[in-house]
N, C-alpha and C positions, 0 to 999 in steps of 0.2 A: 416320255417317249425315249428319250437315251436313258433310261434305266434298264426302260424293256429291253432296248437293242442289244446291251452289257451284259444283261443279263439271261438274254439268249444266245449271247457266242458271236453276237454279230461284229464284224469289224470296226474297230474304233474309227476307221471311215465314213461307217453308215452311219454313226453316232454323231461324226462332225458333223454330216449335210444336216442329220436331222434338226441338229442344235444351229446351222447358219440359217435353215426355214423357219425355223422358231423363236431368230434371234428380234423379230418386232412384240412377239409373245411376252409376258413376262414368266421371268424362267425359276421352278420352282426350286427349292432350297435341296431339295434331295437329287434334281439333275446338274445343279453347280458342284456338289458333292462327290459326283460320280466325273465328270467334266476334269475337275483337280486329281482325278487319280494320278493321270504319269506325274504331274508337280511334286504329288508326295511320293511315289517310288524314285522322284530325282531326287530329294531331300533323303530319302531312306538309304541311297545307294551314295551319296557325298558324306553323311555322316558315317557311314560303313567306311568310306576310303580316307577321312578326315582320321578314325580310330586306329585303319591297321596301314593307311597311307598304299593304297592297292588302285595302281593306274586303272585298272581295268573295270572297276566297279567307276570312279568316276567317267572314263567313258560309257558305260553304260547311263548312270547317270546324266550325260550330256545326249543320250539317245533318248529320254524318259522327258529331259526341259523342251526336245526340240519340240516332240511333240506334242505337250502342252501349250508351248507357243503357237502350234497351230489351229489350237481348242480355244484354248483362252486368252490370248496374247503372252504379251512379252511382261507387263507390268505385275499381271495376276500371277503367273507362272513364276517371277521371282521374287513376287509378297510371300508366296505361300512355300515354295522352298528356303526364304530365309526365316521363316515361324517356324518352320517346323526341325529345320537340319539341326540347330541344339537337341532337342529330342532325341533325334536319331542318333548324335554322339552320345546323349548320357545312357537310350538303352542299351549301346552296344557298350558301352563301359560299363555298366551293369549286368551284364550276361559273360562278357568276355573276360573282365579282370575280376567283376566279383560273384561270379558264378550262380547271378539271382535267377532263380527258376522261371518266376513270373516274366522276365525280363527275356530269356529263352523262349518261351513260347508266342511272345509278340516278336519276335525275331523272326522264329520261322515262320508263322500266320504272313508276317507281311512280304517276305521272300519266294512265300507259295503264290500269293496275290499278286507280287508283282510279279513275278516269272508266267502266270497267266496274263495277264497284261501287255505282256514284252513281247508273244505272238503278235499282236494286233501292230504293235509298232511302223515293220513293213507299208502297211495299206496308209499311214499319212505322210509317205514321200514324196 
């Protein structure tokens, strides 16, 4: 159900309620999946600021944890940005200092995703 909603444009809003009605449900491995997205675009935008040390991307970053904490909690939300934020330093050090192509193109891929993402942000204040 929050895959559908994601993946119709609908606001991560509509995604929450539909995931706090469905939180006696058990919840499938592909809507925890989509539920962790802002945790990985804050992991994605802290190792971006960890690389070029850029305030601005960790506030964003801090706008991507809030609202995973209101998806998933607090615990989920920083298991999953601290697995992943190494990642996100070594491919922005892999794209940036050593100019790996592969490692550009998971750049922008995740930058286009989260910047679609970053819309929806607004509606879980």
């Amino acid at each position: 159900m929050i895959r559908r909603a994601l993946l119709l444009g609908a606001p991560l809003a509509a995604a929450a309620l539909a995931a706090a009605a469905l939180a006696a449900a058990p919840v499938q491995a592909e809507d925890r999946v989509l539920a962790q997205s802002p945790a990985r675009c804050a992991a994605f935008w802290q190792g971006y600021a960890d690389v070029l040390g850029d305030e601005g991307e960790r506030a964003l970053a801090d706008r991507f944890r809030a609202a995973s904490i209101r998806l998933i909690g607090e615990a989920a939300t920083d298991a999953t940005i601290a697995e992943r934020r190494p990642w996100m330093r070594d491919l922005l050090d892999a794209y940036i200092h050593a100019g790996d192509d592969q490692s550009r193109d998971l750049f922008r891929r995740l930058v286009a995703d989260c910047g679609r993402l970053e819309a929806d942000l607004p509606y879980l204040r």
